[in-house]
BAFI-3210 file (N, C-alpha, C; in Angstrom, 3 decimals, decimal comma, padded with zeros to 6 digits):
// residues 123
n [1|2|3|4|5|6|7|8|9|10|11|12|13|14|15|16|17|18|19|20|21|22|23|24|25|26|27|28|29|30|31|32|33|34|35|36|37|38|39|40|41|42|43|44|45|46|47|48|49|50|51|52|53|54|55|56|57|58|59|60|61|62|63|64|65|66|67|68|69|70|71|72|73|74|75|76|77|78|79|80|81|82|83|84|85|86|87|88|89|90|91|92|93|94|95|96|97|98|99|100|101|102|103|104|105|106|107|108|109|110|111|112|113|114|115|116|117|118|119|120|121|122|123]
n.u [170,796|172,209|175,458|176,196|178,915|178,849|179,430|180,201|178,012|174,970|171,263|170,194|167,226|165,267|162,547|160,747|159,063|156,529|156,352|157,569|160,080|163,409|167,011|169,396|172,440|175,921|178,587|181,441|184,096|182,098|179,696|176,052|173,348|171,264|168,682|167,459|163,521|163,515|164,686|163,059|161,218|162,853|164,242|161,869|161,122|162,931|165,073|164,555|163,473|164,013|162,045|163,423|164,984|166,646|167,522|168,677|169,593|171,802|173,345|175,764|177,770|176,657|177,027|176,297|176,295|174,896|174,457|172,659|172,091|170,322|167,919|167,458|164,346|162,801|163,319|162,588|161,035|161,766|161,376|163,820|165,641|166,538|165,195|162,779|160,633|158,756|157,519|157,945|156,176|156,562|156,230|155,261|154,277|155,884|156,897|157,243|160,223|159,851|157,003|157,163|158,446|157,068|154,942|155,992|156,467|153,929|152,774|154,055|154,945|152,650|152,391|152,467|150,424|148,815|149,980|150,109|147,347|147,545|147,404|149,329|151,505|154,229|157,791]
n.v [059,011|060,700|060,847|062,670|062,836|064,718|065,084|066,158|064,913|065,084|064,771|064,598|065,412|067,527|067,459|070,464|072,552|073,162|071,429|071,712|070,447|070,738|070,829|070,679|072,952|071,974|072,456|072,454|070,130|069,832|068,057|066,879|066,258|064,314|063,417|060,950|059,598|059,553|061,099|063,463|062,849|062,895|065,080|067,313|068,305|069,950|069,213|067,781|065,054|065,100|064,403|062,882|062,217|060,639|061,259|060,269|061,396|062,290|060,505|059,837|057,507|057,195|056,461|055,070|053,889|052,844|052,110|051,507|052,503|051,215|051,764|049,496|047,456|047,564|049,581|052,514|055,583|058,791|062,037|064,226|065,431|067,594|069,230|070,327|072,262|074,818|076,303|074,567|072,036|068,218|066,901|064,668|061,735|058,951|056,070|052,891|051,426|049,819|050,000|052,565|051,598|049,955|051,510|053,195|051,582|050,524|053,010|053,957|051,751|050,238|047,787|046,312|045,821|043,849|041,878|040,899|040,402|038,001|038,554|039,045|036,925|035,355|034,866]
n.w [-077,005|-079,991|-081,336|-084,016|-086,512|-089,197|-092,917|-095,894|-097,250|-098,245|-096,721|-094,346|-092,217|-090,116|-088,264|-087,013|-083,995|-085,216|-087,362|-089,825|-092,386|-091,903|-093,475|-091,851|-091,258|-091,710|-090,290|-089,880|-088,227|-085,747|-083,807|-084,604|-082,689|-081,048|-079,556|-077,197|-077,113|-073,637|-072,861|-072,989|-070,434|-068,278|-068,424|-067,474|-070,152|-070,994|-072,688|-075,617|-077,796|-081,311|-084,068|-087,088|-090,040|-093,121|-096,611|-098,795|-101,749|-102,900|-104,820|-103,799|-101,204|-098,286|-094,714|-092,003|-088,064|-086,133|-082,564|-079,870|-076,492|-073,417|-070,931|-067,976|-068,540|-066,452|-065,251|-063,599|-064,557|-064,669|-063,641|-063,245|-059,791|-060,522|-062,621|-062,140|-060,258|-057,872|-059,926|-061,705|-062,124|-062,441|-065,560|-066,567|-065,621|-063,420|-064,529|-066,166|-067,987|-069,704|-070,341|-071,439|-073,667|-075,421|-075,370|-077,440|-079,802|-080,344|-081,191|-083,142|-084,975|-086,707|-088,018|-085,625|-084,592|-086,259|-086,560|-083,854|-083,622|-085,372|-088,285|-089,860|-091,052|-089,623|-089,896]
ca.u [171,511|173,183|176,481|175,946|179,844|178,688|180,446|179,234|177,074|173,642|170,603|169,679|166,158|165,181|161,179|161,001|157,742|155,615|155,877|158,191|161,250|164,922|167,870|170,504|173,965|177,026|179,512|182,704|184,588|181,001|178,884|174,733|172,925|170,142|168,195|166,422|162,640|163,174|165,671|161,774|160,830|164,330|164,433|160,735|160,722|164,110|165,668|163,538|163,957|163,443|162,299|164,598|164,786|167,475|166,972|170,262|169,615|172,882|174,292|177,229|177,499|176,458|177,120|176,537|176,413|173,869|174,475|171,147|171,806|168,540|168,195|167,039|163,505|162,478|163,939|161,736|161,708|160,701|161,712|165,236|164,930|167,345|164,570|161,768|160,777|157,825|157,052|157,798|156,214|157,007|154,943|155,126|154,346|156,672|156,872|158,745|160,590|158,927|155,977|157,638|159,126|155,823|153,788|156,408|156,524|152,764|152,288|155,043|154,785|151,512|152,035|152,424|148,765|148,763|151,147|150,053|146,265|147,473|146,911|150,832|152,480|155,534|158,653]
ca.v [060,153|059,743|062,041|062,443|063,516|065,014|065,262|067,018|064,126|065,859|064,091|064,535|066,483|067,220|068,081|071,453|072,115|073,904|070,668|071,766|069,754|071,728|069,780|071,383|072,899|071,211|072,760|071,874|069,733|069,520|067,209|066,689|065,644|064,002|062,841|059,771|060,264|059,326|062,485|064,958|062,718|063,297|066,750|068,038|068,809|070,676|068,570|066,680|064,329|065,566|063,548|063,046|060,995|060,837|060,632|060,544|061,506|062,696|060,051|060,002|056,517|057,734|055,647|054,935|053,081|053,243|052,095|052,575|052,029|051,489|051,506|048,349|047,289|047,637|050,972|053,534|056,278|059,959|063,852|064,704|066,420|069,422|069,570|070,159|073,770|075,255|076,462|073,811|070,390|067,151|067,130|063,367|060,569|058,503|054,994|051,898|051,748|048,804|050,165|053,147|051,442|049,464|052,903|054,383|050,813|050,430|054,340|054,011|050,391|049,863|046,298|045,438|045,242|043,138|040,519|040,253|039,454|036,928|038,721|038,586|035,557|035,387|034,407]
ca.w [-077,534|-081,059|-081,960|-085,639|-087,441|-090,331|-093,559|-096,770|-097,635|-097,966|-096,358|-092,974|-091,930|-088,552|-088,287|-086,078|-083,122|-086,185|-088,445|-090,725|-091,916|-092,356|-093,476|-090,604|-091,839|-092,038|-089,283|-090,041|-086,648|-084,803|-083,967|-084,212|-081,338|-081,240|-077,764|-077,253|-076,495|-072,564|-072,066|-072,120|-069,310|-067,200|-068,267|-067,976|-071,371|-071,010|-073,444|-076,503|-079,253|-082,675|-085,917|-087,941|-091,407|-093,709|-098,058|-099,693|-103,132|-103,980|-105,238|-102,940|-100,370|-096,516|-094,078|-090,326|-087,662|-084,716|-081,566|-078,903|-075,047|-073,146|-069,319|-067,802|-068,846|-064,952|-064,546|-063,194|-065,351|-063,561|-063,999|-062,417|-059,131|-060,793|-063,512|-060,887|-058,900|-057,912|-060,901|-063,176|-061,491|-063,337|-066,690|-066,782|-064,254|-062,841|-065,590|-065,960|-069,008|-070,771|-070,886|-072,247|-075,572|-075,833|-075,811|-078,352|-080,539|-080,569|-081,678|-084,325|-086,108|-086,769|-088,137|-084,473|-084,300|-087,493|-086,358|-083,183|-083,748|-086,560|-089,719|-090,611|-090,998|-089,052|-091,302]
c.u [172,316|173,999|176,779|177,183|179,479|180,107|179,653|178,280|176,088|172,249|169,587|168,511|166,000|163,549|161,327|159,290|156,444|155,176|156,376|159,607|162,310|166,150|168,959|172,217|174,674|178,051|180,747|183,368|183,530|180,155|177,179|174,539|171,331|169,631|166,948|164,555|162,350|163,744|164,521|161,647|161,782|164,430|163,171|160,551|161,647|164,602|164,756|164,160|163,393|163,270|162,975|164,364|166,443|167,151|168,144|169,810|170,731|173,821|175,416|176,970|177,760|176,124|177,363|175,780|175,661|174,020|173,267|171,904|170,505|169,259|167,781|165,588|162,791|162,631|162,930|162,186|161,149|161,816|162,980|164,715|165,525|166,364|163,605|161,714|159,170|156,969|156,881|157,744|156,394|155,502|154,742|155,155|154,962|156,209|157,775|158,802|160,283|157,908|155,971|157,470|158,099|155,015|154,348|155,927|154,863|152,315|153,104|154,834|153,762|151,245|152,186|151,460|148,616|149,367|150,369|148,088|145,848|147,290|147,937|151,265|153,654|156,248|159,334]
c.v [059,682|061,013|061,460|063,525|063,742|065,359|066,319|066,177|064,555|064,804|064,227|065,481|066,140|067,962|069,246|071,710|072,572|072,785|070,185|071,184|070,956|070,451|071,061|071,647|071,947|072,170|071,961|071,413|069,747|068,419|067,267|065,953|065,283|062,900|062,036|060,839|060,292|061,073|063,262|064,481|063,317|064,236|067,538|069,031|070,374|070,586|067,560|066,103|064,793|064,527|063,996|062,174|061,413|060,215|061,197|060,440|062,102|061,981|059,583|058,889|057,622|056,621|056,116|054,344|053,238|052,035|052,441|051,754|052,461|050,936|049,985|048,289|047,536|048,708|051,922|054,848|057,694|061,139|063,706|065,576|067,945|069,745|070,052|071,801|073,705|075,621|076,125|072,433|070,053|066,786|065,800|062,184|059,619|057,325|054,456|051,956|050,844|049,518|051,312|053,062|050,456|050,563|053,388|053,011|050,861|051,730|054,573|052,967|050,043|048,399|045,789|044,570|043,878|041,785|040,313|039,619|038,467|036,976|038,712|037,358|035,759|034,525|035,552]
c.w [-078,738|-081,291|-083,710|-086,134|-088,611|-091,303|-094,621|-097,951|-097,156|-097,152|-095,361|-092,880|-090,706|-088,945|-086,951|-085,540|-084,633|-087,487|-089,573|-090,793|-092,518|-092,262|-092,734|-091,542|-091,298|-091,321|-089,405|-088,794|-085,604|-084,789|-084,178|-083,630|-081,099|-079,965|-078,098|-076,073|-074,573|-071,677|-071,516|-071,063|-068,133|-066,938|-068,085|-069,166|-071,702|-072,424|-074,618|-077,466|-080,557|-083,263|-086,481|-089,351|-092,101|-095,575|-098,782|-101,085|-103,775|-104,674|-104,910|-101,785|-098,801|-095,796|-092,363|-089,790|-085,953|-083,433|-080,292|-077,088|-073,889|-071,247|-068,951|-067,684|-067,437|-064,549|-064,291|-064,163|-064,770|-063,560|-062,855|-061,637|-059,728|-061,647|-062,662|-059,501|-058,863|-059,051|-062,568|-062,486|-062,561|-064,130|-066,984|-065,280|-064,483|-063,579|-065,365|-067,484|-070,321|-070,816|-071,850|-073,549|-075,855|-076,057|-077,238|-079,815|-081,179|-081,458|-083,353|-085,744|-086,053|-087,333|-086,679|-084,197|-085,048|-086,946|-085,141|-082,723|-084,664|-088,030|-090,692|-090,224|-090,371|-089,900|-092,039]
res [x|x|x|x|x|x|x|x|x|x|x|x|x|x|x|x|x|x|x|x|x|x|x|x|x|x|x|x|x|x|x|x|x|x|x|x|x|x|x|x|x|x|x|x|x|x|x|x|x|x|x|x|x|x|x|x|x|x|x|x|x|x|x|x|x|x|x|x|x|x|x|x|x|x|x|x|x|x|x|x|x|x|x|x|x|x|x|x|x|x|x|x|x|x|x|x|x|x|x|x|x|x|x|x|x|x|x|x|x|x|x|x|x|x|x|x|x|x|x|x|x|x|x]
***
Protein backbone atom coordinates (compact mmCIF):
# COMPACT_ATOMS: atom_id res chain seq x y z
CA UNK A 1 0.00 0.00 0.00
CA UNK A 2 1.70 3.46 -0.73
CA UNK A 3 -0.02 6.87 0.80
CA UNK A 4 0.92 9.28 -1.89
CA UNK A 5 0.69 13.36 -0.18
CA UNK A 6 0.30 15.14 -3.12
CA UNK A 7 1.28 18.63 -3.74
CA UNK A 8 0.77 20.68 -6.96
CA UNK A 9 3.72 19.08 -8.55
CA UNK A 10 2.12 17.65 -11.76
CA UNK A 11 3.10 14.06 -12.79
CA UNK A 12 1.44 11.18 -11.57
CA UNK A 13 -0.86 8.79 -14.07
CA UNK A 14 -2.79 5.97 -12.96
CA UNK A 15 -3.81 3.50 -16.08
CA UNK A 16 -7.75 2.81 -15.59
CA UNK A 17 -9.53 -1.17 -16.48
CA UNK A 18 -10.16 0.21 -20.33
CA UNK A 19 -6.32 1.03 -20.81
CA UNK A 20 -6.45 4.45 -20.61
CA UNK A 21 -4.06 6.64 -18.54
CA UNK A 22 -5.63 9.87 -16.37
CA UNK A 23 -3.32 11.95 -14.36
CA UNK A 24 -5.78 12.04 -10.93
CA UNK A 25 -6.64 15.57 -9.31
CA UNK A 26 -4.91 17.14 -6.71
CA UNK A 27 -7.28 17.21 -3.46
CA UNK A 28 -6.08 19.51 -1.26
CA UNK A 29 -5.26 17.64 2.67
CA UNK A 30 -5.83 13.98 1.05
CA UNK A 31 -4.04 11.36 0.39
CA UNK A 32 -3.59 8.75 -2.86
CA UNK A 33 -3.70 5.24 -2.32
CA UNK A 34 -2.29 2.93 -4.08
CA UNK A 35 -2.52 -1.14 -3.26
CA UNK A 36 0.11 -3.53 -3.69
CA UNK A 37 -0.74 -6.32 -6.27
CA UNK A 38 -1.27 -9.08 -3.30
CA UNK A 39 -4.32 -6.91 -1.73
CA UNK A 40 -6.72 -8.61 -5.29
CA UNK A 41 -5.67 -11.88 -3.88
CA UNK A 42 -6.87 -11.00 -0.03
CA UNK A 43 -9.70 -9.15 -1.30
CA UNK A 44 -11.11 -11.31 -4.26
CA UNK A 45 -10.61 -8.67 -6.46
CA UNK A 46 -12.38 -6.23 -4.01
CA UNK A 47 -9.49 -4.12 -3.82
CA UNK A 48 -6.69 -3.85 -6.91
CA UNK A 49 -3.49 -2.31 -7.74
CA UNK A 50 -3.42 0.18 -10.44
CA UNK A 51 -0.41 1.17 -12.85
CA UNK A 52 0.86 3.93 -12.18
CA UNK A 53 4.03 5.92 -13.68
CA UNK A 54 5.08 9.22 -12.95
CA UNK A 55 6.83 11.95 -15.89
CA UNK A 56 7.60 15.17 -14.31
CA UNK A 57 7.93 17.51 -17.07
CA UNK A 58 7.22 20.54 -15.29
CA UNK A 59 10.18 21.54 -14.41
CA UNK A 60 9.48 21.74 -10.75
CA UNK A 61 11.81 19.04 -8.28
CA UNK A 62 9.25 15.99 -7.03
CA UNK A 63 10.34 14.04 -4.62
CA UNK A 64 9.63 10.78 -2.68
CA UNK A 65 10.39 8.25 -0.80
CA UNK A 66 9.10 4.58 -1.04
CA UNK A 67 9.05 2.37 1.55
CA UNK A 68 7.55 -1.50 0.47
CA UNK A 69 6.68 -4.00 3.40
CA UNK A 70 6.41 -7.59 2.13
CA UNK A 71 5.00 -10.54 4.15
CA UNK A 72 7.36 -13.29 4.81
CA UNK A 73 8.62 -15.10 1.68
CA UNK A 74 6.86 -18.43 3.14
CA UNK A 75 3.65 -16.81 3.82
CA UNK A 76 0.71 -18.41 2.39
CA UNK A 77 -1.07 -16.07 0.51
CA UNK A 78 -5.18 -16.89 0.04
CA UNK A 79 -8.62 -14.78 -0.25
CA UNK A 80 -9.88 -13.43 3.25
CA UNK A 81 -12.68 -15.47 4.62
CA UNK A 82 -14.80 -11.86 4.87
CA UNK A 83 -14.04 -11.63 1.07
CA UNK A 84 -15.62 -15.10 0.35
CA UNK A 85 -19.73 -16.08 0.02
CA UNK A 86 -21.56 -18.21 -1.98
CA UNK A 87 -21.63 -16.21 -4.62
CA UNK A 88 -18.31 -14.89 -4.85
CA UNK A 89 -15.78 -18.12 -4.36
CA UNK A 90 -12.07 -17.25 -4.18
CA UNK A 91 -10.90 -16.17 -7.78
CA UNK A 92 -7.35 -17.10 -6.91
CA UNK A 93 -5.68 -20.24 -5.42
CA UNK A 94 -4.20 -20.39 -2.35
CA UNK A 95 0.07 -19.34 -3.11
CA UNK A 96 3.15 -18.81 -1.24
CA UNK A 97 4.44 -15.50 -1.60
CA UNK A 98 7.77 -16.17 -3.33
CA UNK A 99 6.46 -17.55 -5.97
CA UNK A 100 4.22 -14.64 -6.12
CA UNK A 101 7.05 -11.83 -6.60
CA UNK A 102 8.89 -14.32 -8.90
CA UNK A 103 5.62 -14.60 -11.18
CA UNK A 104 5.23 -10.68 -10.98
CA UNK A 105 9.35 -10.11 -11.46
CA UNK A 106 9.61 -12.58 -14.30
CA UNK A 107 6.36 -10.93 -16.15
CA UNK A 108 7.70 -7.39 -15.53
CA UNK A 109 11.71 -7.35 -16.05
CA UNK A 110 12.34 -9.11 -18.86
CA UNK A 111 16.18 -8.85 -18.54
CA UNK A 112 15.67 -11.48 -15.87
CA UNK A 113 15.68 -13.98 -18.55
CA UNK A 114 18.79 -12.32 -20.03
CA UNK A 115 20.89 -12.40 -16.96
CA UNK A 116 19.96 -15.44 -15.85
CA UNK A 117 20.80 -17.67 -18.96
CA UNK A 118 24.21 -15.65 -19.18
CA UNK A 119 23.66 -13.21 -21.88
CA UNK A 120 24.22 -10.13 -19.35
CA UNK A 121 27.23 -9.71 -17.68
CA UNK A 122 26.78 -9.22 -14.11
CA UNK A 123 28.59 -5.93 -12.84
Amino acid sequence: MTLLAREDVPGLAVQLPGGEWLAPPVIPGTFLVNLGNIMKRWSNDRFRSTPHGVLNDSGTDRYSIAFFYSPNVDSVIECLPSCVSAGHPPRYPRAVYRDLVLEFYNANYFHRKDYAAGTIAAG
